[in-house]
TORZATI-408710 format. One record per atom (N, C-alpha, C): atom name; z, y, x; chain. Coordinates in steps of 0.1 Angstrom, whole numbers, m for minus. Each point is the difference from the previous one (the first is absolute). Layout:
<kolmis>
atom;z;y;x;mol
CA;Z;Y;X;A
...
</kolmis>
This chain:
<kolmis>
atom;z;y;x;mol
N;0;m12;8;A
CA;0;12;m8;A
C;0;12;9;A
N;m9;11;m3;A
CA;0;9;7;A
C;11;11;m6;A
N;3;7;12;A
CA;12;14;0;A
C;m5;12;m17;A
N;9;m1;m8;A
CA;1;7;m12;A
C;m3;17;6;A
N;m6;8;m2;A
CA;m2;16;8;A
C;7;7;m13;A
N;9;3;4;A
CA;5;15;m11;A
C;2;13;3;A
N;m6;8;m3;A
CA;1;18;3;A
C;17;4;1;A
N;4;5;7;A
CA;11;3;4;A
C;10;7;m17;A
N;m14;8;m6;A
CA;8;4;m14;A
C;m1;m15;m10;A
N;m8;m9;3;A
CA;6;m17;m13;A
C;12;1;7;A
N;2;m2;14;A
CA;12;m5;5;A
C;11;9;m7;A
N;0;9;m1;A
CA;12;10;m1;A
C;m1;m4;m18;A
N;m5;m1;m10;A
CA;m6;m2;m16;A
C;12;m16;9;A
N;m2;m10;4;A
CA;m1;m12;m4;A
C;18;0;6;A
N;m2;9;9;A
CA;21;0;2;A
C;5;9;m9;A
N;m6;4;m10;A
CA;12;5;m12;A
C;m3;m10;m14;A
N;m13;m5;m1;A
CA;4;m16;m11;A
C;6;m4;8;A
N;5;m6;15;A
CA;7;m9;0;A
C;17;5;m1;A
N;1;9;m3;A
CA;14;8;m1;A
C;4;3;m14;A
N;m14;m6;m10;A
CA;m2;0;m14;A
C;0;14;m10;A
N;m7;7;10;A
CA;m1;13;m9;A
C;m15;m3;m7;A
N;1;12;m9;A
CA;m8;1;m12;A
C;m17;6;4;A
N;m8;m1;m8;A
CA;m15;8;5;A
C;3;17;0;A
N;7;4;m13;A
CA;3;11;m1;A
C;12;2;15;A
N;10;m4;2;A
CA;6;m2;14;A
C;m8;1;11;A
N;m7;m6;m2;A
CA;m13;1;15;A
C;m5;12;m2;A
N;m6;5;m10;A
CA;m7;12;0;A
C;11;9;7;A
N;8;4;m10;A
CA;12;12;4;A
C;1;m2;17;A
N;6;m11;5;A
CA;5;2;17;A
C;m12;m1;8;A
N;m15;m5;m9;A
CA;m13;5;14;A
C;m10;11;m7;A
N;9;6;m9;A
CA;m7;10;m5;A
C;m14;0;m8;A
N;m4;m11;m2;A
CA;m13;m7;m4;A
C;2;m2;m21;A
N;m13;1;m2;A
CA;m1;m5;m14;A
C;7;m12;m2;A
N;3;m6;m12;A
CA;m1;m12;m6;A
C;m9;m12;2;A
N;m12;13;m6;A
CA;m14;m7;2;A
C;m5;m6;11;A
N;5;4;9;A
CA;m1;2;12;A
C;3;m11;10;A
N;15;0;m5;A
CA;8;m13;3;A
C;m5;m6;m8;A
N;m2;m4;m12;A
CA;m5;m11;m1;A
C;m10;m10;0;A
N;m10;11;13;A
CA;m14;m5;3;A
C;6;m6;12;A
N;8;6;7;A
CA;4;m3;18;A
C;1;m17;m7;A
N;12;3;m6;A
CA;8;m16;m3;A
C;m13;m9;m1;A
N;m10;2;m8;A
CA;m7;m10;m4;A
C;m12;m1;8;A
N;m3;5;15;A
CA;m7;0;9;A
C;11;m9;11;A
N;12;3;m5;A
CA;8;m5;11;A
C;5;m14;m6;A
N;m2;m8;m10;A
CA;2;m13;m11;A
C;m14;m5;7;A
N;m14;11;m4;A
CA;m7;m10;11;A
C;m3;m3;12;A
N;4;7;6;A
CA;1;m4;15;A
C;9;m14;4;A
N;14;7;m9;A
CA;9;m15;5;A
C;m1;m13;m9;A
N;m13;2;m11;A
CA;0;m13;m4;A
C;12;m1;m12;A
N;4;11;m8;A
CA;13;m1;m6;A
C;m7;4;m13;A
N;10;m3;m12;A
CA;m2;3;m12;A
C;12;11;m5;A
N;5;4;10;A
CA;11;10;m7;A
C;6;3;12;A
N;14;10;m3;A
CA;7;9;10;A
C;11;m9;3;A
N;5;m11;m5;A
CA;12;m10;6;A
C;m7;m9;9;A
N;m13;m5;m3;A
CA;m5;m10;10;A
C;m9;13;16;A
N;0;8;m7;A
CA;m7;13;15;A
C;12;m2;10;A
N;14;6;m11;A
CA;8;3;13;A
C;6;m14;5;A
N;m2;m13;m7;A
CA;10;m15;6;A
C;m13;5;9;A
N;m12;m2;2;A
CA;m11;m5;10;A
C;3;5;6;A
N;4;20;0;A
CA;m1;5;15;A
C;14;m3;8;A
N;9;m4;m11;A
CA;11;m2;8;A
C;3;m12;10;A
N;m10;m12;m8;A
CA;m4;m13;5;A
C;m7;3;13;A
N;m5;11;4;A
CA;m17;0;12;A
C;6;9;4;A
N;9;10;0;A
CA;5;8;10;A
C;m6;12;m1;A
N;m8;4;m13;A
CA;m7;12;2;A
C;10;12;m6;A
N;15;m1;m4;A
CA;9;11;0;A
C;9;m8;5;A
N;13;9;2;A
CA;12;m9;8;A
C;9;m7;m10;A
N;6;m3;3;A
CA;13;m10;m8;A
C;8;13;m9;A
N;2;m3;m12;A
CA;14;6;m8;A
C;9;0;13;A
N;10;16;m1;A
CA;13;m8;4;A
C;5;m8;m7;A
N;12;m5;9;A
CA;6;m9;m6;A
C;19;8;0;A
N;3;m1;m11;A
CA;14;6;m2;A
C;15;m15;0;A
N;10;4;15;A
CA;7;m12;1;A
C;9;m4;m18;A
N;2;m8;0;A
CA;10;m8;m13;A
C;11;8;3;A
N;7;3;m12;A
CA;17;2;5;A
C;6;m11;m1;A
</kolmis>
């Protein structure tokens, strides 16, 4: 399988679904339409081969193309 290529702005779109914000959320913090985001996402579903924003961000978390959640210790 060859290397997935994402524009540095999917990457930044695909680390706030994986933090589970909203389209309208994406717009407001990259300043972008709706519409807008909603095209990225679905250019970026086909790139990774995904049918939605839970399987975009498991893949990119799976292949390394954002970093890991932190992780918060137990009390």
């Amino acid at each position: 399988m060859s290397a997935i290529e994402l524009s540095e702005s999917e990457i930044a779109i695909l680390r706030l679904v994986a933090q589970g914000r909203t389209n309208r959320q994406l717009g407001l913090h990259l300043n972008l339409a709706e519409k807008t985001i909603r095209n990225a996402l679905h250019g970026i579903f086909q790139k990774l081969g995904c049918s939605d924003r839970t399987q975009a961000a498991v893949y990119a978390l799976q292949h390394s193309l954002i970093p890991d959640p932190p992780t918060t210790p137990r009390a």
